[in-house]
C-alpha positions as YAML, in Angstrom:
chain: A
units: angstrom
residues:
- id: 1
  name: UNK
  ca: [35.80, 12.45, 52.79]
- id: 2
  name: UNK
  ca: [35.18, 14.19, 48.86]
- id: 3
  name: UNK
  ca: [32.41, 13.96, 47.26]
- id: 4
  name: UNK
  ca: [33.36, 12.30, 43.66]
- id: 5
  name: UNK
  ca: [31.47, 13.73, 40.78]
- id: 6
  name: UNK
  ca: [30.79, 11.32, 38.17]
- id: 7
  name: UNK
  ca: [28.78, 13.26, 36.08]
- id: 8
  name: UNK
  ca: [26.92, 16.46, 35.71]
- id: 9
  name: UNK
  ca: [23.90, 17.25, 33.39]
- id: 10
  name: UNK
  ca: [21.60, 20.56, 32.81]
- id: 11
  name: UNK
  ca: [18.43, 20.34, 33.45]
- id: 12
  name: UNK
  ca: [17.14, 23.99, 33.04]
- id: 13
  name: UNK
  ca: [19.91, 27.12, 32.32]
- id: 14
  name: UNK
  ca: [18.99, 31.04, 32.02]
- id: 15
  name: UNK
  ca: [20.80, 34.01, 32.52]
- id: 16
  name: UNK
  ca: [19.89, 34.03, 36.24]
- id: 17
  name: UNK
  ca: [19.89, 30.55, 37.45]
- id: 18
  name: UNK
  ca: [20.71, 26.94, 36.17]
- id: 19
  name: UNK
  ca: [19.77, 23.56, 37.58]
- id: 20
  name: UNK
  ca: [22.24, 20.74, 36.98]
- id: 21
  name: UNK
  ca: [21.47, 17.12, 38.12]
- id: 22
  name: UNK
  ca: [24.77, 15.43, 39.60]
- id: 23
  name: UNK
  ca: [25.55, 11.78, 39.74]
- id: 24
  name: UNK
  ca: [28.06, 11.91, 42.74]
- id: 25
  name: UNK
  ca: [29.42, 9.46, 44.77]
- id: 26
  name: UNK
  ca: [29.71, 10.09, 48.86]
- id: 27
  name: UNK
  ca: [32.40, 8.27, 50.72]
- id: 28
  name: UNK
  ca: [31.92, 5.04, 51.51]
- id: 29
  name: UNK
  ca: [31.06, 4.42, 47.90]
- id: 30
  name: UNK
  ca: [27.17, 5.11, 47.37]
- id: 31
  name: UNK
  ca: [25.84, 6.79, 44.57]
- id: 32
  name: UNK
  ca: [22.63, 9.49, 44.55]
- id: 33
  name: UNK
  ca: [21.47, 12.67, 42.35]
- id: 34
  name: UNK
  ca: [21.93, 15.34, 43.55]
- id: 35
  name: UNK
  ca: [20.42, 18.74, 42.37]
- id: 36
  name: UNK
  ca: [22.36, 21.67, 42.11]
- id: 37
  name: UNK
  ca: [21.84, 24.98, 41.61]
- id: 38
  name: UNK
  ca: [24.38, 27.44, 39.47]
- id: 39
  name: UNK
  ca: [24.73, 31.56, 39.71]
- id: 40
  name: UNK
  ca: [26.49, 32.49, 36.12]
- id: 41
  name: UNK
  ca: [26.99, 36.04, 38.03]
- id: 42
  name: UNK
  ca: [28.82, 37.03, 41.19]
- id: 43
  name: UNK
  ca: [26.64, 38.21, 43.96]
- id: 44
  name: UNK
  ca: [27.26, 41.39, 46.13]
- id: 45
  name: UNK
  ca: [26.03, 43.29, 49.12]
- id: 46
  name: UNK
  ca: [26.59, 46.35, 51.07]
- id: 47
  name: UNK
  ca: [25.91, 47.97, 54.43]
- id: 48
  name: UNK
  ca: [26.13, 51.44, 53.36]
- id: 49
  name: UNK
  ca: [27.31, 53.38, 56.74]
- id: 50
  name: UNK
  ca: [26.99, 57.06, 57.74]
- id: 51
  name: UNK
  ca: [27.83, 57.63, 61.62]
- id: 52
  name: UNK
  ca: [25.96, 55.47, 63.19]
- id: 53
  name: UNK
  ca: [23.34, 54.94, 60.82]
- id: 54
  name: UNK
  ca: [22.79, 52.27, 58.50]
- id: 55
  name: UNK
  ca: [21.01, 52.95, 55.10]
- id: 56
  name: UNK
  ca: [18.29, 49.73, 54.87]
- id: 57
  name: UNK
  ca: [15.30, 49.32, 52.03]
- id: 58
  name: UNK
  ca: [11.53, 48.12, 53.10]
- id: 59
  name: UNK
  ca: [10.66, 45.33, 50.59]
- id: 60
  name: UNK
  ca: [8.63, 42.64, 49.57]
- id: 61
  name: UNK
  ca: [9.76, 39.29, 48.55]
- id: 62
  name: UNK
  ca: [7.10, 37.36, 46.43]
- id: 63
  name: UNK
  ca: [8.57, 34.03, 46.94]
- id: 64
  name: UNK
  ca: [8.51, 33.74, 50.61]
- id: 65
  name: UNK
  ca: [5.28, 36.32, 51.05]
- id: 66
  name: UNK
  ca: [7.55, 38.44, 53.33]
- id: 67
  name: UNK
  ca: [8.35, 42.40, 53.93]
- id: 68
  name: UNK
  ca: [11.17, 43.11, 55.65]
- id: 69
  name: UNK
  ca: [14.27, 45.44, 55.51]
- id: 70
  name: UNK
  ca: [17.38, 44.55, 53.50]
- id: 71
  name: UNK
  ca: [21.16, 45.89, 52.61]
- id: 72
  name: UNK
  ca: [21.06, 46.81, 49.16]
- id: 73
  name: UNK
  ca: [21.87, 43.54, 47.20]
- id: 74
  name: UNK
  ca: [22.52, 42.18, 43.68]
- id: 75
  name: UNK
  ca: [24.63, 40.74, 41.29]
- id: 76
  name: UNK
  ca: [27.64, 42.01, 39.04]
- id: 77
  name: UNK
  ca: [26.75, 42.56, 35.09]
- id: 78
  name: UNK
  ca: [29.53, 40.52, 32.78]
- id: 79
  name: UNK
  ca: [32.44, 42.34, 33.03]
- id: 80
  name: UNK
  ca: [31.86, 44.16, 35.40]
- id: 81
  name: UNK
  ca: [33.97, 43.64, 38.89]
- id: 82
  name: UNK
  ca: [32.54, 43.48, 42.84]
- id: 83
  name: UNK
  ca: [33.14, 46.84, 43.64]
- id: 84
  name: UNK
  ca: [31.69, 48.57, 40.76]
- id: 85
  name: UNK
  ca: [29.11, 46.35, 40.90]
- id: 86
  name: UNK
  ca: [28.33, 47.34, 44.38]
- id: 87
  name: UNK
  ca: [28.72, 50.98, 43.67]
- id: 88
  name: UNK
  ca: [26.03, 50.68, 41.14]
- id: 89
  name: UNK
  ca: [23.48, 48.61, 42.87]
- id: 90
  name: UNK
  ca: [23.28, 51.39, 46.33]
- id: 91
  name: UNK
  ca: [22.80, 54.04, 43.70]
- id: 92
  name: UNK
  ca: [20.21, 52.40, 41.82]
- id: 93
  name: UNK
  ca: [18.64, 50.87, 44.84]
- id: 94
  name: UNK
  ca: [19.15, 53.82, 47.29]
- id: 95
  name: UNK
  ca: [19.80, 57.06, 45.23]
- id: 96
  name: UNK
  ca: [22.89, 57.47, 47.56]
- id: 97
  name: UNK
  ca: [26.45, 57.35, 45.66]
- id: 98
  name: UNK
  ca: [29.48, 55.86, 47.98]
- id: 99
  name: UNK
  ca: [32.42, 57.32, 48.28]
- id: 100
  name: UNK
  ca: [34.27, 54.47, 49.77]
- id: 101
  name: UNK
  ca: [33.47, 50.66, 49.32]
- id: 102
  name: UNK
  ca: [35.74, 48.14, 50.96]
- id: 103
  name: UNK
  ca: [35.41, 44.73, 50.75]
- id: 104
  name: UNK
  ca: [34.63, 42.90, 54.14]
- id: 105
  name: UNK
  ca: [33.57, 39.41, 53.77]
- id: 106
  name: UNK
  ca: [32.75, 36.60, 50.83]
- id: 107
  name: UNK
  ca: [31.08, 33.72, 51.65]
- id: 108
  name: UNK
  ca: [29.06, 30.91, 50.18]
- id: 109
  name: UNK
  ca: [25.07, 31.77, 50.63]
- id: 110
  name: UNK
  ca: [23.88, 27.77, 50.17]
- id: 111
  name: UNK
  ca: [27.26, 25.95, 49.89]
- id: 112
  name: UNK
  ca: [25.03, 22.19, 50.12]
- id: 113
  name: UNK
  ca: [23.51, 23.09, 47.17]
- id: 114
  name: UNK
  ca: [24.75, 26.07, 45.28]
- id: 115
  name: UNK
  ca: [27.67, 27.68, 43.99]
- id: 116
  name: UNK
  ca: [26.13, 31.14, 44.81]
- id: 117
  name: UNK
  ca: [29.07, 33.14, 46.28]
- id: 118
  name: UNK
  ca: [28.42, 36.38, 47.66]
- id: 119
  name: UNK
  ca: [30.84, 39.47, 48.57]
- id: 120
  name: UNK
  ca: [29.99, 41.89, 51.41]
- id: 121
  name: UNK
  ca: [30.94, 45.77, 51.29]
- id: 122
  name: UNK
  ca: [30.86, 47.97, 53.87]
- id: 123
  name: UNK
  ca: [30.22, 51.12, 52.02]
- id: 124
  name: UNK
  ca: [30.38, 54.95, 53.46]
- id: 125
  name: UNK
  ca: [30.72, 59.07, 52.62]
- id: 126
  name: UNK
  ca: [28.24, 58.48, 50.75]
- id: 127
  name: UNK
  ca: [26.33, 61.22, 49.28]
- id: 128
  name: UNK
  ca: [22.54, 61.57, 47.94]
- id: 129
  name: UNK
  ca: [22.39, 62.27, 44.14]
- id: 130
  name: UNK
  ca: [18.61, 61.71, 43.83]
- id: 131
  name: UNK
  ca: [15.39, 59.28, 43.80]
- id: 132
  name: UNK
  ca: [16.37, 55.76, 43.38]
- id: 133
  name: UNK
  ca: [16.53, 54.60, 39.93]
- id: 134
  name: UNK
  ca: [15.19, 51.20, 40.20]
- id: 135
  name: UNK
  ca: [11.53, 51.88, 41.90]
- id: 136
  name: UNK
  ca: [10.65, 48.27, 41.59]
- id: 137
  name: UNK
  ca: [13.75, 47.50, 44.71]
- id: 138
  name: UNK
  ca: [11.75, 49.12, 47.43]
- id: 139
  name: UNK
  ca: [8.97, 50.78, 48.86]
- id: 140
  name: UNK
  ca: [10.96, 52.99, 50.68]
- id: 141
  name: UNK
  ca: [14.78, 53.45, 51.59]
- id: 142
  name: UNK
  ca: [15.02, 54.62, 55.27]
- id: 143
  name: UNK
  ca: [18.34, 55.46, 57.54]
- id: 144
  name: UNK
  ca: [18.43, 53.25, 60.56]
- id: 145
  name: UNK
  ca: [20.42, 53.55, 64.13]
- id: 146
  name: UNK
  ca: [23.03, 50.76, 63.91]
- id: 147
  name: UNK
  ca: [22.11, 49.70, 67.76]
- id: 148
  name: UNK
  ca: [18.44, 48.77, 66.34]
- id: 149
  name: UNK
  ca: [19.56, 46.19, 64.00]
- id: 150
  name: UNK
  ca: [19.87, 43.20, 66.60]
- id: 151
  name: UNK
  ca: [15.99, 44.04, 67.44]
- id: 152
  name: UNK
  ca: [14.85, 44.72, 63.87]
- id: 153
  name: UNK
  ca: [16.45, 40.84, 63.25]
- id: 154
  name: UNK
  ca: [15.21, 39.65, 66.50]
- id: 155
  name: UNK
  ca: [11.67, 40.78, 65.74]
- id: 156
  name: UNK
  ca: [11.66, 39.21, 62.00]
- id: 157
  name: UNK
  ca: [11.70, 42.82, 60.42]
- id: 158
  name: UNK
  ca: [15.17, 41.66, 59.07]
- id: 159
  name: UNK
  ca: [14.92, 38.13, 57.57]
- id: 160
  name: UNK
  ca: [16.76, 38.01, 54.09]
- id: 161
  name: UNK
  ca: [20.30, 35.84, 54.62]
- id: 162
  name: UNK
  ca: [22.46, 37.65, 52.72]
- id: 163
  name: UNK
  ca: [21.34, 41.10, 54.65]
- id: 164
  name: UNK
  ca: [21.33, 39.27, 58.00]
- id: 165
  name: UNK
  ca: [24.85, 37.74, 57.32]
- id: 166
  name: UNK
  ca: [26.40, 41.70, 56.44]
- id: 167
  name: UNK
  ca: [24.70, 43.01, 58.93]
- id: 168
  name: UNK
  ca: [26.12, 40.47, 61.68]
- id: 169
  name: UNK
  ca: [29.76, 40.44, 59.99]
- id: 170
  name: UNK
  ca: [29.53, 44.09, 60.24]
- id: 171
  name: UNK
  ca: [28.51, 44.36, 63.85]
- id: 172
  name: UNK
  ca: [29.94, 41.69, 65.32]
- id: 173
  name: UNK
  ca: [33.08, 41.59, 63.48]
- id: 174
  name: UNK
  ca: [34.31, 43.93, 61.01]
- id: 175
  name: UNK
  ca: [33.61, 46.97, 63.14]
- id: 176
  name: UNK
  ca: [35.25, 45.61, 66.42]
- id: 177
  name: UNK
  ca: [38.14, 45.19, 64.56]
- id: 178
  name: UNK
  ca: [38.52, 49.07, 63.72]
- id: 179
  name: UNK
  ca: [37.87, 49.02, 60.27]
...
């Protein structure tokens, strides 16, 4: 039950995004486009822990017209690996520094569509060094009780995927599980 790619063209690349247009045939042996849409970088996230506490940013997102909090997010620079990437994105985002980031889940965000591929930290002893660097992340970086996350998503104040998908791994399984 593959998918067979016949062909694949680019329709629009940049350092952030590309759009290909795929000829692909589904079983049973019809053809279709199908869009597709390509992350050149690797994608990482964190729920930075202290206690029970969870270290969240207050945002806006100008595509969907939403605030909402978020895990700090974003994507590795070339050459650079997951954890250091993730190490440098809560300092820049947060103006804490972690002193231990583990790995706890990778997963595809949009698999139908998209190659982007995301991996989940769960970083702690963390330590404040200063203001956050990038000002342009948040509106303001706030430490949260770990038992209000389930009504911070429930009441839409938590809507972002990739957040809502660490926060839930973390919760639901990673911590159970004693790590």
């Amino acid at each position: 039950m593959e998918w067979f790619v016949h062909d694949r063209r680019p329709v629009y690349r940049s350092p952030w995004v590309e759009v290909w247009l795929d000829d692909v045939e589904v079983p049973g042996g019809q053809r279709l486009e199908h869009h597709e849409l390509r992350f050149p970088r690797a994608s990482v996230t964190a729920v930075v822990v202290d206690g029970d506490q969870v270290l969240l940013l207050w945002r806006h997102r100008f595509i969907t017209g939403a605030w909402g909090w978020e895990v700090p997010a974003g994507w590795a620079n070339p050459g650079e690996d997951s954890e250091a990437a993730v190490r440098r994105e809560i300092e820049e985002e947060t103006g804490w520094r972690a002193g231990t980031a583990v790995p706890m889940i990778g997963y595809n965000a949009i698999s139908g569509i998209s190659d982007m591929r995301f991996t989940a930290f769960v970083a702690s002893d963390v330590t404040r060094v200063g203001e956050p660097v990038d000002k342009i992340e948040a509106v303001r970086v706030q430490w949260h009780p770990l038992a209000e996350v389930p009504k911070l998503a429930a009441d839409g104040q938590i809507s972002d995927g990739p957040s809502l998908t660490a926060l839930a791994y973390y919760l639901g399984m990673h911590r159970p599980l004693g790590h």
